[in-house]
Backbone as JSON Lines, residues from 0, in Angstrom:
{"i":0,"aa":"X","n":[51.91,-4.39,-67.62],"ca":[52.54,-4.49,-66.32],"c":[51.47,-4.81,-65.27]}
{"i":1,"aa":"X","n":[51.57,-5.65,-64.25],"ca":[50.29,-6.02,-63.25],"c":[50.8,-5.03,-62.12]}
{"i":2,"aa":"X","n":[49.43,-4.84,-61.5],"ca":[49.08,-4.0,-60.81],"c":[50.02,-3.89,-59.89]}
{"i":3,"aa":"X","n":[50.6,-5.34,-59.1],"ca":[51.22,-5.35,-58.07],"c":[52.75,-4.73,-58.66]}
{"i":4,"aa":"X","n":[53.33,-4.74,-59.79],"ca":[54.64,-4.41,-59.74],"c":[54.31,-2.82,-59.36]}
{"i":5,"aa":"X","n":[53.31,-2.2,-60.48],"ca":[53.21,-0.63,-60.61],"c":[52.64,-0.5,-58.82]}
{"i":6,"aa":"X","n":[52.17,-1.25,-57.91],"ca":[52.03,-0.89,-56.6],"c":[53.66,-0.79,-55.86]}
{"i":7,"aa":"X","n":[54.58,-1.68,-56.46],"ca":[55.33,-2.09,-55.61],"c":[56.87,-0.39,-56.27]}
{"i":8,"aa":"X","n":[56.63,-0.38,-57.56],"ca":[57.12,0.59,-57.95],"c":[57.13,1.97,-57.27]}
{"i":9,"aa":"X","n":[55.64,2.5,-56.56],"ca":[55.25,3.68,-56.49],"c":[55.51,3.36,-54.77]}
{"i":10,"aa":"X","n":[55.34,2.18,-54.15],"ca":[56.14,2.02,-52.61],"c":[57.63,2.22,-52.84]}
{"i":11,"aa":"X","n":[58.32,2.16,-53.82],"ca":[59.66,2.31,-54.06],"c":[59.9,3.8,-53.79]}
{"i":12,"aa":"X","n":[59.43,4.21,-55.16],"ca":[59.38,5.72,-55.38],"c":[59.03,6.92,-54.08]}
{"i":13,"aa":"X","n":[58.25,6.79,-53.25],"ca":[57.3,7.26,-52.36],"c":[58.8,6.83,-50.76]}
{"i":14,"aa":"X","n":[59.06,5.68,-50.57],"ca":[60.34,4.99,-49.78],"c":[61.07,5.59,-49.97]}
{"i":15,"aa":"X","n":[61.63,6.0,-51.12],"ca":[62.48,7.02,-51.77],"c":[62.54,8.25,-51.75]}
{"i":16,"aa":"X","n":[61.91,8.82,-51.94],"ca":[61.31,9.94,-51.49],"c":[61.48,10.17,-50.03]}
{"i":17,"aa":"X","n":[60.69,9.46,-49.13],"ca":[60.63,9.72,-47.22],"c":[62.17,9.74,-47.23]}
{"i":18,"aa":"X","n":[63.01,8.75,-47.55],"ca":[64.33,8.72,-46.95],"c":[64.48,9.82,-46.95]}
{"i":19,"aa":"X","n":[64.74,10.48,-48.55],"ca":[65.57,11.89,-49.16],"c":[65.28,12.53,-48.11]}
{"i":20,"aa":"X","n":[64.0,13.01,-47.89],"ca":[63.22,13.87,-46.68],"c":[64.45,13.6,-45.44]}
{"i":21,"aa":"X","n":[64.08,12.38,-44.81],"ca":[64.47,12.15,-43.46],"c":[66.1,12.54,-43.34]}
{"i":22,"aa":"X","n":[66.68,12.23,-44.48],"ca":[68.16,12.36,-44.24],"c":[68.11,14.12,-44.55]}
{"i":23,"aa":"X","n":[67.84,15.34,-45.07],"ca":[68.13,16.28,-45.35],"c":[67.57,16.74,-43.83]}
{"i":24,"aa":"X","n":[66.0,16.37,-43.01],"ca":[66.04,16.64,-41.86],"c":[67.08,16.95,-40.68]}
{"i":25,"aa":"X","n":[68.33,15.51,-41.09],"ca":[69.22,15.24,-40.21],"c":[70.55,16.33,-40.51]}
{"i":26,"aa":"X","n":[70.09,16.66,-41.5],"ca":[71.69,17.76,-42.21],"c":[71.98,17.04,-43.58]}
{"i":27,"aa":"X","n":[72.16,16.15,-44.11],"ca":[72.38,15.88,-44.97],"c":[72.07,16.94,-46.27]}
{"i":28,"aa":"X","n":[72.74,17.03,-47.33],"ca":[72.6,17.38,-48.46],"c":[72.33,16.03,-49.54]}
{"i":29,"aa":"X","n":[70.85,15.63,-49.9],"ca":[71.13,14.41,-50.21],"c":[71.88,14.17,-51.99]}
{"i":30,"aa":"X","n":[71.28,15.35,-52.57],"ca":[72.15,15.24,-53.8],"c":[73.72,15.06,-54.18]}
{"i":31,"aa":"X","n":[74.44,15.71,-52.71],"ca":[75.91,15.78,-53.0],"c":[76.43,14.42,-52.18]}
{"i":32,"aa":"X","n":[75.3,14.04,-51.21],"ca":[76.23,13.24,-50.01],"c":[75.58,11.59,-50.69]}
{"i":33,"aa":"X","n":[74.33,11.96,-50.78],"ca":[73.84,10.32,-51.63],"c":[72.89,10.73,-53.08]}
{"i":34,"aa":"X","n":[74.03,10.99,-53.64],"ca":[73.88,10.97,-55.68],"c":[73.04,9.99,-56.3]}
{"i":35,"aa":"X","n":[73.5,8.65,-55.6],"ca":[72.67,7.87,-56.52],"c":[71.3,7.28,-55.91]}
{"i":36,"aa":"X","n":[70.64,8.04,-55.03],"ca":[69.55,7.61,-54.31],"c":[69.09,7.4,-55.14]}
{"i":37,"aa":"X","n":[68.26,6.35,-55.65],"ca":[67.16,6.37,-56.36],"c":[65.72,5.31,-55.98]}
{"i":38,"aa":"X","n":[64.78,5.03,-56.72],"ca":[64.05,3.86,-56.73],"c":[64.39,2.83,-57.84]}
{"i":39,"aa":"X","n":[64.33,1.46,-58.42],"ca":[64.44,0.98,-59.46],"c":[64.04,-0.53,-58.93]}
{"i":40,"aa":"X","n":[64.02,-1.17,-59.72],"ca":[63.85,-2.57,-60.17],"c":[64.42,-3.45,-59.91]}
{"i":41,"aa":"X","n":[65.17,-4.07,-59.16],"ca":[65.97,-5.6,-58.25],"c":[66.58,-6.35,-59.73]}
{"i":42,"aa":"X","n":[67.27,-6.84,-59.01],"ca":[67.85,-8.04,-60.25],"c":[67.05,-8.99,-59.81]}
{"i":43,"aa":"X","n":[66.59,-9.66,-59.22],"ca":[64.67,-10.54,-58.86],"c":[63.47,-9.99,-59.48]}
{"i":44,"aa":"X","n":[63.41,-8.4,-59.81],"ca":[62.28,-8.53,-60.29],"c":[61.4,-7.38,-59.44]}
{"i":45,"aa":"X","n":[61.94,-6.79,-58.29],"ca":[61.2,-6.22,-57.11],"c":[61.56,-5.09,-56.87]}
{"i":46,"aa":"X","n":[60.57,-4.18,-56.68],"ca":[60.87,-2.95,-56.43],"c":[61.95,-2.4,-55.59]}
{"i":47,"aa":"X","n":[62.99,-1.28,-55.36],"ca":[63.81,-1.16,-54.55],"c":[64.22,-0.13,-54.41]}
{"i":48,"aa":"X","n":[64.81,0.45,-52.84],"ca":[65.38,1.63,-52.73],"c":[66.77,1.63,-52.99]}
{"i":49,"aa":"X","n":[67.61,2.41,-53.87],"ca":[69.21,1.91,-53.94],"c":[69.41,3.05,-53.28]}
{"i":50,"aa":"X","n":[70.66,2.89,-52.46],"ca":[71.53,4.25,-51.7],"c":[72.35,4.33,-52.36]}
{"i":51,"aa":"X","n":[73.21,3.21,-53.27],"ca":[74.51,3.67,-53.69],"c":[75.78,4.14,-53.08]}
{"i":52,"aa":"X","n":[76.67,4.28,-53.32],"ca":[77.76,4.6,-52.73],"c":[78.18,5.79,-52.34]}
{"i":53,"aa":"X","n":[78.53,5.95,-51.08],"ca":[78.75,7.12,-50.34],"c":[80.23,7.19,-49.61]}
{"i":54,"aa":"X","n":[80.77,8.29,-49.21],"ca":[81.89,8.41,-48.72],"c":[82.0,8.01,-47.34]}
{"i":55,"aa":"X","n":[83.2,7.86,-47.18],"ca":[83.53,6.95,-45.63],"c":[82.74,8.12,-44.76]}
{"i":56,"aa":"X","n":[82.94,9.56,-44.77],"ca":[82.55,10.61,-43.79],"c":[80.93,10.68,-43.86]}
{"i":57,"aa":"X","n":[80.54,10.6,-44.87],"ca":[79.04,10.32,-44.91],"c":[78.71,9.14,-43.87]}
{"i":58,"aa":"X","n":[79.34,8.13,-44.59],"ca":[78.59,7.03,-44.03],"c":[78.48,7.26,-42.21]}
{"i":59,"aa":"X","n":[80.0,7.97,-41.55],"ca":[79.99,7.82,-40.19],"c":[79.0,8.74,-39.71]}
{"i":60,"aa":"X","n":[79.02,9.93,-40.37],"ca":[77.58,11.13,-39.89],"c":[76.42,10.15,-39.85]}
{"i":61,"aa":"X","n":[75.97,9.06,-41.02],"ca":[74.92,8.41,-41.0],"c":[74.91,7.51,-39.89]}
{"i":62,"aa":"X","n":[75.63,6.9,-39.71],"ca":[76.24,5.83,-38.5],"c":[75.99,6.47,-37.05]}
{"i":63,"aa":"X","n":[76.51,7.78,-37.14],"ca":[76.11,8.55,-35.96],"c":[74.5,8.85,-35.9]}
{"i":64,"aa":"X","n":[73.66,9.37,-36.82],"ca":[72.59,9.92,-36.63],"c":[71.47,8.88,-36.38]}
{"i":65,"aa":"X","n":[71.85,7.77,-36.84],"ca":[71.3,6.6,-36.34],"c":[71.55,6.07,-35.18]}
{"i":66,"aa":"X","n":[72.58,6.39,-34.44],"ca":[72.82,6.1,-32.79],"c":[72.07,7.82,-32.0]}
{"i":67,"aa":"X","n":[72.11,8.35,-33.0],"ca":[71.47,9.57,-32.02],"c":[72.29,10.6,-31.21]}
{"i":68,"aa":"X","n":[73.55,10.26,-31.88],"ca":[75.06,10.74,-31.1],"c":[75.76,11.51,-31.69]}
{"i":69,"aa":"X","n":[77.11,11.2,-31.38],"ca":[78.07,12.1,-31.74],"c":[78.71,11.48,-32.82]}
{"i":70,"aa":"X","n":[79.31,12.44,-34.07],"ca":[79.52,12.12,-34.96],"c":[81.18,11.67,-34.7]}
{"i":71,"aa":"X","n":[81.81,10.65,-35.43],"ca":[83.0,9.95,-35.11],"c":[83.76,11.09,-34.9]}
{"i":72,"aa":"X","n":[84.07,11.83,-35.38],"ca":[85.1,13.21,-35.33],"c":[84.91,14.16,-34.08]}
{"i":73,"aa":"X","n":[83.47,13.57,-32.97],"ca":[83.62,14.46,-32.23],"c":[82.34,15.58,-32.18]}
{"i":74,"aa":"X","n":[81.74,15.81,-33.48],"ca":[81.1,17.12,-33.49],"c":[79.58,16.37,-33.58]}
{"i":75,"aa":"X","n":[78.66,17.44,-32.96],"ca":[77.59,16.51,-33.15],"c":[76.65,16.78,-34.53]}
């Protein structure tokens, strides 16, 4: 394997990682709310962070915490 994939792997992994961090900061539970976080491999070839699929209520808490606001329902 050349150096640059196993570099680009461990920026995956490490990317992966900060998110998990940043979103449990915000409230999140990231195991129940984003399951399939992971790092892996692109269909190109390139390292990558996947989020995977999350529920509509997730997504709007996320939607909110990224505006810095109030969550669609009202609560902050």
């Amino acid at each position: 394997m050349p150096t640059d994939d196993r570099a680009g792997e461990t920026a995956a992994r490490t990317s992966t990682d900060r998110l998990a961090l940043a979103l449990e900061d915000v409230g999140f539970d990231v195991g129940q709310d984003f399951p399939a976080l992971h790092d892996a491999i692109g269909r190109r070839g390139f390292a990558v962070v996947r989020i995977g699929d999350v529920q509509p209520s997730v997504a709007d808490r996320l939607a909110a915490r990224l505006r810095g606001g109030v969550n669609m329902d009202g609560a902050e």
